[in-house]
DRENMARDREN-220674 format. One line per 2 residues: number of its first residue (from 1); for each residue x, z, y of N, C-alpha, C. Coordinates in steps of 0.001 Angstrom, whole numbers, plus 524288, in hexadecimal, padded with zeros to 5 digits. Layout:
BEGIN
NUM> X:Z:Y:X:Z:Y:X:Z:Y ~ ...;
This chain:
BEGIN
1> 7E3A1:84468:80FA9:7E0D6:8482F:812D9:7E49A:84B8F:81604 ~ 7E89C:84C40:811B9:7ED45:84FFA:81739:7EE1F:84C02:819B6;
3> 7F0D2:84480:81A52:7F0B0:84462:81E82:7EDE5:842D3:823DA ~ 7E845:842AD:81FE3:7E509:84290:825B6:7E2AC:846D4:82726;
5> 7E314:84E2B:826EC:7E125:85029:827E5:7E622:8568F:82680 ~ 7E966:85464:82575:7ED52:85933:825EA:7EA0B:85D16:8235F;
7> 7E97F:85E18:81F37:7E593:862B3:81B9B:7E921:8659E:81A78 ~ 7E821:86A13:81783:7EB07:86D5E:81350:7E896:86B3C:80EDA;
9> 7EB55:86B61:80AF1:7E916:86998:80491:7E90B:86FEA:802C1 ~ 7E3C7:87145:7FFEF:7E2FF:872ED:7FB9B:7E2F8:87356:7F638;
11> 7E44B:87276:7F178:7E3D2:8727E:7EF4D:7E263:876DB:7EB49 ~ 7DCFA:87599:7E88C:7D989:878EA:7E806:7D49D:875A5:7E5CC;
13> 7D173:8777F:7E227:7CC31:875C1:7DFAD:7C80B:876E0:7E6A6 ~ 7C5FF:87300:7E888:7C23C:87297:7EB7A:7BCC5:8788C:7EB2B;
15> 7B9ED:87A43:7EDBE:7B5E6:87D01:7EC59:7B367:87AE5:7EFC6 ~ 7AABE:87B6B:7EEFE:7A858:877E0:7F164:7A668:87844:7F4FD;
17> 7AA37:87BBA:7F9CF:7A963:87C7B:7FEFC:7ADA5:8787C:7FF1D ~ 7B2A0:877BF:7FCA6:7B744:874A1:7FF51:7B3EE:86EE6:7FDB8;
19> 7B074:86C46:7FB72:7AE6F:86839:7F888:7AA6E:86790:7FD3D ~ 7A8A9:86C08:7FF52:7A2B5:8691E:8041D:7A721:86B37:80989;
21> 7AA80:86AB6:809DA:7AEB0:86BAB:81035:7B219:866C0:810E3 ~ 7AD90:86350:813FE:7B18A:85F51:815D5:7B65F:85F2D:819C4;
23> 7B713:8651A:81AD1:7BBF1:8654D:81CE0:7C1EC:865DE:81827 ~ 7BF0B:867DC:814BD:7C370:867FE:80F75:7C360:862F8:80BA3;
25> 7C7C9:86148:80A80:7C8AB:85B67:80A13:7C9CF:85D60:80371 ~ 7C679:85B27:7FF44:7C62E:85C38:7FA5D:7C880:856E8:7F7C9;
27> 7CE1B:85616:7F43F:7D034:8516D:7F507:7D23A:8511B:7ED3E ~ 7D09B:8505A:7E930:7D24F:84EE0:7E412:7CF8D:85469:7E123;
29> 7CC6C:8572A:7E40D:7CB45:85C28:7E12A:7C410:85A44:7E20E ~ 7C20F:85D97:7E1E0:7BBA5:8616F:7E285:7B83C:85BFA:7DE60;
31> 7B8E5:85950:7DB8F:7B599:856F6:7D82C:7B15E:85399:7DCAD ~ 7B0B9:85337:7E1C3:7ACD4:84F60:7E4B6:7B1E8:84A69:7E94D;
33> 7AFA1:84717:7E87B:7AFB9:8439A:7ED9D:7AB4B:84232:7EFFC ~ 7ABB8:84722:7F49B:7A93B:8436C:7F962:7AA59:84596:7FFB3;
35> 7AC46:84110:7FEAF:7B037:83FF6:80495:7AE44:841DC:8090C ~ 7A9EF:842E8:80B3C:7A793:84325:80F66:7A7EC:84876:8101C;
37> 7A833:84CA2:80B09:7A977:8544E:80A3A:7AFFF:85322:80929 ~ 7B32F:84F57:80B3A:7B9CE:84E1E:8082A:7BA30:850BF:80367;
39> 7B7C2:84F30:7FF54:7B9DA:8517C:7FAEB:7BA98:84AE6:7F712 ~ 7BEC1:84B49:7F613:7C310:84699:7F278:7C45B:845DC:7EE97;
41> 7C036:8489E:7EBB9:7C1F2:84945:7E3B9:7BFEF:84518:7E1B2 ~ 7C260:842B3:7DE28:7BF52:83EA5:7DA4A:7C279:840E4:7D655;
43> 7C20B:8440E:7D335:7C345:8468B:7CDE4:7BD6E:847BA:7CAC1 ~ 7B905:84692:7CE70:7B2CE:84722:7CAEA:7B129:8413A:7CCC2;
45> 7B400:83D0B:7CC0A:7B1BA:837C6:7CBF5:7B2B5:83506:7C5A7 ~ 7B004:832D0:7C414:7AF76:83159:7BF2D:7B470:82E7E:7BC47;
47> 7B5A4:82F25:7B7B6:7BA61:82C95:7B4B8:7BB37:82681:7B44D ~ 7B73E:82367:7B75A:7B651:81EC5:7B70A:7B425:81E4F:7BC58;
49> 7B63F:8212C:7C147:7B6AD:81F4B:7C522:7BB91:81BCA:7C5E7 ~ 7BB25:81926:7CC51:7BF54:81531:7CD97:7C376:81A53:7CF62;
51> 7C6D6:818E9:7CDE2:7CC8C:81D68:7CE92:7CBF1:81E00:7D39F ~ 7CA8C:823FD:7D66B:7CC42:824B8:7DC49:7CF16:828B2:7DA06;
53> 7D2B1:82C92:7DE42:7D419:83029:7DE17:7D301:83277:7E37A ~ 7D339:83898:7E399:7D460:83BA5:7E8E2:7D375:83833:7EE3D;
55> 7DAA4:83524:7EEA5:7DBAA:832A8:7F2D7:7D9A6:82E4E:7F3F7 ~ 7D56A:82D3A:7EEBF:7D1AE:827D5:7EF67:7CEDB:82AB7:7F31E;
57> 7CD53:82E75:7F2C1:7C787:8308A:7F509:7C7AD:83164:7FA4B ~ 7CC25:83321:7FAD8:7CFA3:8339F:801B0:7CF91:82FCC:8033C;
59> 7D340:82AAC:800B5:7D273:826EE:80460:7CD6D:82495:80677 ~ 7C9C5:825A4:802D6:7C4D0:822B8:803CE:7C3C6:8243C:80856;
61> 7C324:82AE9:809F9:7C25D:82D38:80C85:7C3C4:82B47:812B7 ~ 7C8D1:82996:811AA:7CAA3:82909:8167C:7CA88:822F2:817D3;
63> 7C795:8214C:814A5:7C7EA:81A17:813B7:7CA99:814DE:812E1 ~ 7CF7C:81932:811CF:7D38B:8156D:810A7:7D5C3:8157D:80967;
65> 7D12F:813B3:80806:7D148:813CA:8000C:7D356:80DDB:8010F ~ 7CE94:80B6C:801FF:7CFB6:806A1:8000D:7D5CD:80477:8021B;
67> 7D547:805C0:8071C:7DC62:80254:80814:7E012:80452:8052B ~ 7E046:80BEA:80580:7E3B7:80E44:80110:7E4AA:809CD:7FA2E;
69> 7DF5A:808F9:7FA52:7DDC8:805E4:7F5CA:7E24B:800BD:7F3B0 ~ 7E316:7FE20:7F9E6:7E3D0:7F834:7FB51:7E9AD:7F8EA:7FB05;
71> 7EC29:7FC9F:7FDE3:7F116:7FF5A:7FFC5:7F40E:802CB:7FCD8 ~ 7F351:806B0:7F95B:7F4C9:80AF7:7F6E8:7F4B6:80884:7F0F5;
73> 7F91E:80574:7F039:7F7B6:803D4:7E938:7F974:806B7:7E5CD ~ 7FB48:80D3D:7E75A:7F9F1:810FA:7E38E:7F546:81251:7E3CE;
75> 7F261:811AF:7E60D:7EC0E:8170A:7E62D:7E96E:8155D:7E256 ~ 7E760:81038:7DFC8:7E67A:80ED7:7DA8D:7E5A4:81276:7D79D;
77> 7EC95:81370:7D6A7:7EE93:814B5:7D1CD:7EE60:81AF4:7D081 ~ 7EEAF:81CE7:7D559:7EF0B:8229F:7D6CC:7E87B:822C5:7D5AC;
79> 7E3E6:82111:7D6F5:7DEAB:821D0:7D767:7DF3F:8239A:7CEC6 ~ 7E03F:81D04:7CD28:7DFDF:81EBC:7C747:7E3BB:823B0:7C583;
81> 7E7A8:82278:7C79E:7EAE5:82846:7C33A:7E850:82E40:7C59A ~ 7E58A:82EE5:7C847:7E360:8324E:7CC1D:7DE7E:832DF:7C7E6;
83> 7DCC1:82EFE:7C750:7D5DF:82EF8:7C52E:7D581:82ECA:7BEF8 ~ 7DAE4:82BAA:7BD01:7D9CF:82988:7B902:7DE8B:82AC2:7B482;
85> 7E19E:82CED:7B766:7E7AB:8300B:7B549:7EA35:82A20:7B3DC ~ 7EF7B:82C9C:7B2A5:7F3C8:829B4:7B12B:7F2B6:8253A:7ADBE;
87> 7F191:8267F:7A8E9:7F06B:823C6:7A3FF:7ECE8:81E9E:7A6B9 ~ 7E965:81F63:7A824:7E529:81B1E:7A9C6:7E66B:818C0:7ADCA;
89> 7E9E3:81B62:7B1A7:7EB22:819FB:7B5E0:7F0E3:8150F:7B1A6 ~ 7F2F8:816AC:7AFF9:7F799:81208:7AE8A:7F49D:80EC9:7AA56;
91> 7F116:80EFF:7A8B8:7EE33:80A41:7A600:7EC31:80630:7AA96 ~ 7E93E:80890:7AE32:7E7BA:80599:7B311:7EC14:80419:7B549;
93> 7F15C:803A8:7B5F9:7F3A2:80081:7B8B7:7F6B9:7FD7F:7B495 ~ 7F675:7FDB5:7AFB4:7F866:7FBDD:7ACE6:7FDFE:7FC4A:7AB02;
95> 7FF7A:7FFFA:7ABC0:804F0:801DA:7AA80:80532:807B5:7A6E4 ~ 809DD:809EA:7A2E6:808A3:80DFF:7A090:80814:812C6:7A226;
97> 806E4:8178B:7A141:805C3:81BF2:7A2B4:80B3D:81D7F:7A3D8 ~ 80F08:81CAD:7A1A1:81426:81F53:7A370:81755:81D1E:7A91A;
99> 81527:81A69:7A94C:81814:816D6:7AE7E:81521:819C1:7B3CB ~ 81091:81C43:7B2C4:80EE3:81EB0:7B7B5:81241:824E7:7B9EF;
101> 81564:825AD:7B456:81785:82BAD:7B3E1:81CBC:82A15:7B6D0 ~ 81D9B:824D4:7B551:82335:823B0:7B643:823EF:82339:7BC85;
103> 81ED1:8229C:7BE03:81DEA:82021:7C3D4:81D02:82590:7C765 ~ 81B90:827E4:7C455:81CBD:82DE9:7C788:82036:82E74:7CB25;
105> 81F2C:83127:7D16E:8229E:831D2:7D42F:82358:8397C:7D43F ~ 82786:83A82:7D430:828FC:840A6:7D5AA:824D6:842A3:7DA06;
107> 8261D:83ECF:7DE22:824F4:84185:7E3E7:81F08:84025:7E33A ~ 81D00:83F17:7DEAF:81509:84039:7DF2C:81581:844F0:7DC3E;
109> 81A20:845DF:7D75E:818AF:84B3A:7D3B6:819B2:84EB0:7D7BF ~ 81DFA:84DE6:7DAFE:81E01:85358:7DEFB:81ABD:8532F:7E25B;
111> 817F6:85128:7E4FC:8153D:852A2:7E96E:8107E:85461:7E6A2 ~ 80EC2:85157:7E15D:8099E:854CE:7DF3E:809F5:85A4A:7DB38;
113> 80F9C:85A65:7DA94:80E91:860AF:7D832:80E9A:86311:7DC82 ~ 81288:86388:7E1F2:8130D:866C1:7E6C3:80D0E:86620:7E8A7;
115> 80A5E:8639A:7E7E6:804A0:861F4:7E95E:8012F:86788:7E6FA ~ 80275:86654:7E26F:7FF9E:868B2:7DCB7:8025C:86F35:7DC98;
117> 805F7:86ED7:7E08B:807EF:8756C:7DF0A:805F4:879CA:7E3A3 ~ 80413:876DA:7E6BF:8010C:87B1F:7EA60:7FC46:879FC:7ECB9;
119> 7F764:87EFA:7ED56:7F491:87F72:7EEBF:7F1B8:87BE9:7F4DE ~ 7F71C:87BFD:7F77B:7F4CD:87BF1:7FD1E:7F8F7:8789E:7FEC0;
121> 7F845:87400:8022F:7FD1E:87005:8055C:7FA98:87099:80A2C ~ 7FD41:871CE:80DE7:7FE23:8730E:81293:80175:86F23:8156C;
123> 7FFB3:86CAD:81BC7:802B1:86C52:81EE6:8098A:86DDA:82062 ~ 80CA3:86936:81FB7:8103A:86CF5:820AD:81426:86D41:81BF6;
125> 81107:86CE6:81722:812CA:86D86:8114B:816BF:86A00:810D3 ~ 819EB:86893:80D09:81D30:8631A:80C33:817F4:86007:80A36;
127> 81641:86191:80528:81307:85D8F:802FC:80D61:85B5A:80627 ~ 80CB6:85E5F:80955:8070E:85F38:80C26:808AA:858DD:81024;
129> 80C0D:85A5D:81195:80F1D:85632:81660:80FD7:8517C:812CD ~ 81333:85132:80E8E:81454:84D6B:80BAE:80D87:8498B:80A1A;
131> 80965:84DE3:80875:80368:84AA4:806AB:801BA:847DB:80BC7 ~ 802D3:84AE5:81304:80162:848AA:8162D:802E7:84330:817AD;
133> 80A69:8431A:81654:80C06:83DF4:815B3:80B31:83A16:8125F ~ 8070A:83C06:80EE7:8062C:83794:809B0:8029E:83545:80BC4;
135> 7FE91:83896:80E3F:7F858:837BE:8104E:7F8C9:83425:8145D ~ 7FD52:8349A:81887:7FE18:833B9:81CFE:7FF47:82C24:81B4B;
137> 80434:82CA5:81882:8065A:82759:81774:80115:82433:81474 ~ 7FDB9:827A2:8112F:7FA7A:8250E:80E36:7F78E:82182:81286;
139> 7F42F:82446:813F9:7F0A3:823C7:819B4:7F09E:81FDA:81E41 ~ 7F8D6:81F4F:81ED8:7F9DD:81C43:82214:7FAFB:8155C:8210D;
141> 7FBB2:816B6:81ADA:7FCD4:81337:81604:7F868:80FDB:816CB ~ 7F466:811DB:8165E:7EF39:80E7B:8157F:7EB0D:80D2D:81AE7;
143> 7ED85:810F0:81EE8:7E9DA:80E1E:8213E:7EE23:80B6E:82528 ~ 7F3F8:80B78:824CB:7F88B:807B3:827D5:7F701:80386:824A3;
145> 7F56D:801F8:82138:7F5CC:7FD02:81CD5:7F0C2:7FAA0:81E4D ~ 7ED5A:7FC10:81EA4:7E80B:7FADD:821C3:7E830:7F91B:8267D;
147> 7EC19:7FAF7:82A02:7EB53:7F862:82EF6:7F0BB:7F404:82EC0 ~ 7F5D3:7F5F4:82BF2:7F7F9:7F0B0:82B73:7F637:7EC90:8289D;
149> 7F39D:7EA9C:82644:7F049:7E738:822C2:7ED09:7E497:825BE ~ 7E816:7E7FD:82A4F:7E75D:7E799:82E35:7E8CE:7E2E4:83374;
151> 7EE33:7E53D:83488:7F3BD:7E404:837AC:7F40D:7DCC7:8350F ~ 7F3E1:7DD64:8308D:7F7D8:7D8A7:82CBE:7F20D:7D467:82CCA;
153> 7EDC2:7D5E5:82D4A:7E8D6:7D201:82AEC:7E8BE:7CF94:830C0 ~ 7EBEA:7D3A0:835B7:7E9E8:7D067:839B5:7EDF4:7CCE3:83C87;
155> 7F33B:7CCD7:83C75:7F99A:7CC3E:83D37:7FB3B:7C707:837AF ~ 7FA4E:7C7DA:833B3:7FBEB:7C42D:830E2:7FA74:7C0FE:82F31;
157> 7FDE6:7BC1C:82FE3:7FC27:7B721:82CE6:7FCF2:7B538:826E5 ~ 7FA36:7B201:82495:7FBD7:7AF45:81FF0:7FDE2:7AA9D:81FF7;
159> 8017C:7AA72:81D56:8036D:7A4E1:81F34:80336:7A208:81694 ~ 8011C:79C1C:81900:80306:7997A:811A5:80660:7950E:814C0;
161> 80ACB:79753:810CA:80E9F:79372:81041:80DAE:7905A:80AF4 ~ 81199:789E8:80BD1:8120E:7877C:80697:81781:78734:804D8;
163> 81697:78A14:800CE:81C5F:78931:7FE36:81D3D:785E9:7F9CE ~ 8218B:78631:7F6B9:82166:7840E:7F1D0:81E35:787A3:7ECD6;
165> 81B2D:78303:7E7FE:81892:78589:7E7DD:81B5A:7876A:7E0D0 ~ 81A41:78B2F:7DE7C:81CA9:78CC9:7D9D1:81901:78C0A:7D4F7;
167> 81554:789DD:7D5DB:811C6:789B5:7D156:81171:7821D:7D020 ~ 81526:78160:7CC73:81409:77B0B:7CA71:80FE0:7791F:7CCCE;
169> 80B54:778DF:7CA66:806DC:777DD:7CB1B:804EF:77663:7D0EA ~ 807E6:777D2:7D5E1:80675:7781F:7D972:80A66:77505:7DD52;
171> 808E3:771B6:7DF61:80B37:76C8D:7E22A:80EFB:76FC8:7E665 ~ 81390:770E4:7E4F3:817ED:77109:7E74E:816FA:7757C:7EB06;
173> 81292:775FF:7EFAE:8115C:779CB:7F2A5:80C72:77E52:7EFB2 ~ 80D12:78275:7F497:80A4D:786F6:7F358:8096A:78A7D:7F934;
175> 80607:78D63:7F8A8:804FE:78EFA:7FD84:8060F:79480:7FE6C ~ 807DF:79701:7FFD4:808BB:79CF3:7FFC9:807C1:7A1E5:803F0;
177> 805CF:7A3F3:803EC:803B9:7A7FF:80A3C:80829:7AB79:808CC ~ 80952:7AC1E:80EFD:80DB5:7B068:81077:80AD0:7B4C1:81503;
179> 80B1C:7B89E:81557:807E2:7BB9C:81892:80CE7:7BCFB:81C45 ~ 80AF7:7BB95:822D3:80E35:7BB9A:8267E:80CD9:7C0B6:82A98;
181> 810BD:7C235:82B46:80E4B:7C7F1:82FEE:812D6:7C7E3:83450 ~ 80EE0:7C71B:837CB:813CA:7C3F9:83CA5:8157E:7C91A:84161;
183> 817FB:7C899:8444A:81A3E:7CCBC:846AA:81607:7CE8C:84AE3 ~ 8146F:7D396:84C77:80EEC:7D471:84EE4:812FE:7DA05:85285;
185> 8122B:7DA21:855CA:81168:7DF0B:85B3A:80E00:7E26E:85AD1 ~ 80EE8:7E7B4:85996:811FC:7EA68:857B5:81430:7E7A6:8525F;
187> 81869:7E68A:84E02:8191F:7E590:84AA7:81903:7EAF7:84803 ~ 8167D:7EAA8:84333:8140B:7EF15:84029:819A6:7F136:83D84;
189> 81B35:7F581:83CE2:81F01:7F963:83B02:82194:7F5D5:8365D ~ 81E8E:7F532:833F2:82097:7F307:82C3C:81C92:7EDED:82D64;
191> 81F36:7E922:82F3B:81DAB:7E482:82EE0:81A9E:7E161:82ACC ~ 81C99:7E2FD:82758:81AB7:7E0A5:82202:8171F:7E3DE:81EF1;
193> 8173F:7EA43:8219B:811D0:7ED2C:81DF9:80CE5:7EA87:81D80 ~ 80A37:7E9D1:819E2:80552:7EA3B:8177D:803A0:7E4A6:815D9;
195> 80822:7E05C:816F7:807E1:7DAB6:81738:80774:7D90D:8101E ~ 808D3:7DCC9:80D0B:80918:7DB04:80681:802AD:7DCE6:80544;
197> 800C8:7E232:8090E:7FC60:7E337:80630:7F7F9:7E00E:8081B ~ 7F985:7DD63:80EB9:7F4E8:7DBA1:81150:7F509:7D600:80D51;
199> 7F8C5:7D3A5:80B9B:7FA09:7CF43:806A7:7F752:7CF92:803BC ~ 7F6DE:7D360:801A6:7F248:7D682:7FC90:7EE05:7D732:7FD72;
201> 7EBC2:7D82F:80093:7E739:7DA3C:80223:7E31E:7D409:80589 ~ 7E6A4:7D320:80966:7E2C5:7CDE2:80CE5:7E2D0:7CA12:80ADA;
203> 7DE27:7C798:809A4:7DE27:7C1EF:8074C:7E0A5:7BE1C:80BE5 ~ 7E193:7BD33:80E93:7E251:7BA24:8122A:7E960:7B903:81090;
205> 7ED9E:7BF7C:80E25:7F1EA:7BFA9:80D02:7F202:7C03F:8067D ~ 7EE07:7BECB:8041D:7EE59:7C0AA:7FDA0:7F1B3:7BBFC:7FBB4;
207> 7F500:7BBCD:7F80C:7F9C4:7B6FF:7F6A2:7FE26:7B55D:7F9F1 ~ 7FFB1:7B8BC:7FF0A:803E3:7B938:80246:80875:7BAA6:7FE7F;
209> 80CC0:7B6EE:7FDE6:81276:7B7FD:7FB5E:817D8:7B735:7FE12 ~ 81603:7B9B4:8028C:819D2:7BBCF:80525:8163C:7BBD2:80B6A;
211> 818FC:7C101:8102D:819C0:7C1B7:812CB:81CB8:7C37F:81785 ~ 81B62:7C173:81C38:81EA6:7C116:820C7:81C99:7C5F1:824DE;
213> 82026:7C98C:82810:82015:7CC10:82B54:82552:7CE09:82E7F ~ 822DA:7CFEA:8333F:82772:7D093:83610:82A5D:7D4DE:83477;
215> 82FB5:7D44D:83662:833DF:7D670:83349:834CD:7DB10:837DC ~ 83414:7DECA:83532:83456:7E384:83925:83B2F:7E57A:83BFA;
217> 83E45:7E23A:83A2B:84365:7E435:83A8B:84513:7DF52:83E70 ~ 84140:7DC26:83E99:84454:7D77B:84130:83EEF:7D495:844BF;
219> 83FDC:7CDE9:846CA:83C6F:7CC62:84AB4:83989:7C799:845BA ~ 83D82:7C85D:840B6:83A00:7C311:83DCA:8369B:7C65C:838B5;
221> 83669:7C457:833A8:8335C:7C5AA:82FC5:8344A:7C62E:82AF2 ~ 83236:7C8E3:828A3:83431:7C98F:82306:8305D:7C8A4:81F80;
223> 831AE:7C599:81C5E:82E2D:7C17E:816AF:82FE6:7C403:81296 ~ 82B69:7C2ED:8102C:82BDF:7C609:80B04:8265D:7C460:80658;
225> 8291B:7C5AD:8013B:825DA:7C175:7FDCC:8211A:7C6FA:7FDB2 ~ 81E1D:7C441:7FB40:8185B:7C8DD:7FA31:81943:7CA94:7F420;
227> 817CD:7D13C:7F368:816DE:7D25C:7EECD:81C2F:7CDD5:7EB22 ~ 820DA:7CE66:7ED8E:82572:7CB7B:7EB11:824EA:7C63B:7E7CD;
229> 82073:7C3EA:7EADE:82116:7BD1E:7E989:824C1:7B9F8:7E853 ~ 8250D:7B75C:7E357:8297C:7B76E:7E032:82B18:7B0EE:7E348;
231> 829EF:7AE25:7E51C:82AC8:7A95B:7E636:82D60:7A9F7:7ED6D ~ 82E89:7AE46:7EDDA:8308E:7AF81:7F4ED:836E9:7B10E:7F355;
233> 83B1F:7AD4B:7F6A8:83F40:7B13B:7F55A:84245:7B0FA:7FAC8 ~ 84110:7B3D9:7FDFF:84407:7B2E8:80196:849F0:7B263:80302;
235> 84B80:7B2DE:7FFFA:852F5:7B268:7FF36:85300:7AC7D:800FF ~ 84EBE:7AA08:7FF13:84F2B:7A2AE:8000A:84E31:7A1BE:80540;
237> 84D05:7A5A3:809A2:84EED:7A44E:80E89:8516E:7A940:8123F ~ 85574:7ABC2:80DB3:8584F:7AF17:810BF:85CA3:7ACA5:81406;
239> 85DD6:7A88D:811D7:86328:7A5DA:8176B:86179:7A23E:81B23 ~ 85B74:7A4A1:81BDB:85A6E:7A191:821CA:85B42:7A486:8253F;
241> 85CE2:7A1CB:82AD7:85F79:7A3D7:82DDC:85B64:7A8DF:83110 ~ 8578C:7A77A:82F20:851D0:7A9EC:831F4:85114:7AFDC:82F48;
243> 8542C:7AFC2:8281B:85156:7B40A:82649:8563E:7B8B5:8243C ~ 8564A:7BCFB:82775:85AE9:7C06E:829E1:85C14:7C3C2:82435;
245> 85982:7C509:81EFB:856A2:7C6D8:81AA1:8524E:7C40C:816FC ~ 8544A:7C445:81195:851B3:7C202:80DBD:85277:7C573:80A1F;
247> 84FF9:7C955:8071A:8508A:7CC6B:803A4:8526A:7C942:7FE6D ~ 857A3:7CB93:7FB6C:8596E:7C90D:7F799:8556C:7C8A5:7F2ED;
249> 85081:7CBF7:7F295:84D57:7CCD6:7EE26:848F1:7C73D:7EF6C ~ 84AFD:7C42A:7F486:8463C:7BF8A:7F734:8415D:7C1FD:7F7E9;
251> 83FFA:7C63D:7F8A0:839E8:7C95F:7F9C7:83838:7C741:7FE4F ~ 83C9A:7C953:803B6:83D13:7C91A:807B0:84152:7C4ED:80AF0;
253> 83ED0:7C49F:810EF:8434C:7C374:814C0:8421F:7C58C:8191B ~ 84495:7C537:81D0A:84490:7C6F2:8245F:846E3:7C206:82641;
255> 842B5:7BFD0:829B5:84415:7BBEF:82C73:843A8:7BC5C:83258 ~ 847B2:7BAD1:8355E:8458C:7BA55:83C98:8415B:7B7B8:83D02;
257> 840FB:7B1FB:839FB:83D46:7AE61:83B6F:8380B:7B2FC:83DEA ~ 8345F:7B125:84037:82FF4:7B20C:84215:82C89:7AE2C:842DA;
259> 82E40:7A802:84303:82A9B:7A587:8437B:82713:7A46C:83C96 ~ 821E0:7A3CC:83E77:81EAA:7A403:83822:820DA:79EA7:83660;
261> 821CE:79B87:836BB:82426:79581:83441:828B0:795A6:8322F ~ 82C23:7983E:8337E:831BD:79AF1:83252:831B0:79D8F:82DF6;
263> 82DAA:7A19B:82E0D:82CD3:7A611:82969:82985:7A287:8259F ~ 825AB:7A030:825CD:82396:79CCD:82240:828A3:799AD:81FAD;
265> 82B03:796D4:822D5:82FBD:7943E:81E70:833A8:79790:81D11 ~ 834A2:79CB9:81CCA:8377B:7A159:81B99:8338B:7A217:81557;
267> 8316E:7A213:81645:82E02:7A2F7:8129E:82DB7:7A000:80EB8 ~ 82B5C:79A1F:80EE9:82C41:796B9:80C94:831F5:79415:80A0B;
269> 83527:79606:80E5A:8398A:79723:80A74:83C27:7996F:8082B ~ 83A18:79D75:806CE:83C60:7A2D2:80278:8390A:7A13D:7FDA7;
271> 8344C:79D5C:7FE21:831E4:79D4E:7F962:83399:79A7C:7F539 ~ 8351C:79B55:7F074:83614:799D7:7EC37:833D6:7981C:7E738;
C-alpha cells in the first residue's frame, strides 16, 4: 500500500469510524475483511481456515494472489507461519522446528523491531522508504513475471531432440525437449528471465532439461541444463571451436553459434 499510494502508516488499534472510512486503509488489525471499506484483517477467520495472511488479502485486492501464488515460493510458507505459527508451520514442510530459527535473517529482526518501535512511519523515514522498496520490487516482481512469461509463450520454441537413451529397457534412443528462446528486437534486459518458471508452469514446456537463449554479452547463446539435470555436462563440448565458455561445474556454456541446428548438436553433445 505504501508503494502504490505513498501513505503514512499508523500504528494503532483501528476505531469504527477508521473501519467504515474507505479512505483509511485498515491492514492486519480491526478483526473484519472487507475489501471494498479496505480493511485487511484475517485474525477473526477460523482455526481451520486455508492459511491467508494480511498480504494474502492485499494481494487479492490488487489481483495479483494467484501469480504471487505461482511466483513468490515464499508466500506459502509465510501465509502458514503467519496463521499457523512456527511449530505447525515446520511440521507442514516437513523439516524440524529448529531449522526455521536457524534460517532467521537479522535484517527481518531489524526492520520489524524498528517497525514495532514507533508509532508513526512517515515519508522520508529510512524504514518508511526501505517498506516502499519492498512493495515496489514486490509489485514489479509479479507483475514483470506475468508479462515475461507472456513475452516467452509467444517468442519460444520447443524443440525434442534424440539422444542416447539411459534407461536399459529402452532401445538405445530417447527423446528429450529443450526449451529454445531465440534472439527478438528489442532483446529483453536478462535474456533468460522467467524461462525455468515458464518450464514449470506451460504444458507445452513441462519436462524441458535444458535451455537455450540469447547471450546478452555476446551475438550467440548460452545453454544450460534445467533445475541441474544430471545427464547435461557441458565441459564435453567446451573445445569446440564454436563454444568461447563451458562452466567447469558442466551446468552451463556460451556459444557464437546462432544457427538452431548448430545449437541442437551443441546440445546433443554435452549429453551424457
Amino acid at each position: 500500500m505504501i508503494a502504490k499510494y505513498g501513505l503514512v502508516v499508523e500504528r494503532r488499534e483501528p476505531v469504527e469510524e477508521d473501519l467504515l472510512d474507505e479512505e483509511v486503509i485498515v491492514i492486519d488489525v480491526g478483526g473484519e475483511h472487507t475489501s471494498e471499506r479496505m480493511n485487511f484483517d484475517h485474525h477473526q477467520f477460523s482455526r481451520d481456515a486455508v492459511p491467508e495472511c494480511a498480504l494474502s488479502l492485499v494481494l487479492k485486492y490488487f489481483g495479483l494472489y494467484e501469480d504471487a501464488r505461482l511466483f513468490c515460493d515464499w508466500l506459502e510458507p509465510a501465509e502458514w507461519f503467519d496463521t499457523r505459527g512456527p511449530n505447525k508451520t515446520a511440521t507442514w514442510l516437513g523439516v524440524e522446528r529448529e531449522l526455521l530459527a536457524k534460517l532467521n535473517s537479522p535484517i527481518d529482526v531489524t526492520l520489524l523491531r524498528r517497525f514495532a518501535a514507533k508509532e508513526n512511519h512517515r515519508p522520508s523515514e529510512p524504514l518508511w522508504e526501505v517498506m516502499k522498496m519492498i512493495g515496489e520490487d514486490l509489485l514489479e516482481y509479479i507483475m514483470g513475471t506475468r508479462k515475461r512469461l507472456e513475452y516467452i509463450a509467444v517468442h519460444a520454441k520447443v524443440w525434442e531432440l534424440e539422444v542416447d537413451s539411459q534407461a536399459a529397457e529402452k532401445a538405445g534412443r530417447e527423446m528429450i525437449k529443450v526449451l529454445f528462446m531465440p534472439r527478438t528486437e528489442p532483446l529483453p534486459e536478462d535474456a533468460s528471465a522467467g524461462l525455468l518458471r515458464y518450464i514449470d508452469e506451460a504444458d507445452s514446456a513441462a519436462g524441458a532439461v535444458a535451455m537455450v537463449y540469447p547471450d546478452r554479452r555476446g551475438s550467440g547463446y548460452g545453454i544450460q541444463r534445467v533445475h541441474d539435470f544430471p545427464r547435461f555436462d557441458f565441459t564435453r563440448v567446451g573445445g569446440e571451436e564454436d563454444v568461447h565458455f563451458a562452466h567447469a561445474a558442466g551446468f552451463l556454456a556460451k556459444t557464437s553459434a546462432t544457427s538452431e541446428s548448430r545449437l541442437r548438436e551443441l546440445i546433443v553433445g554435452a549429453w551424457q
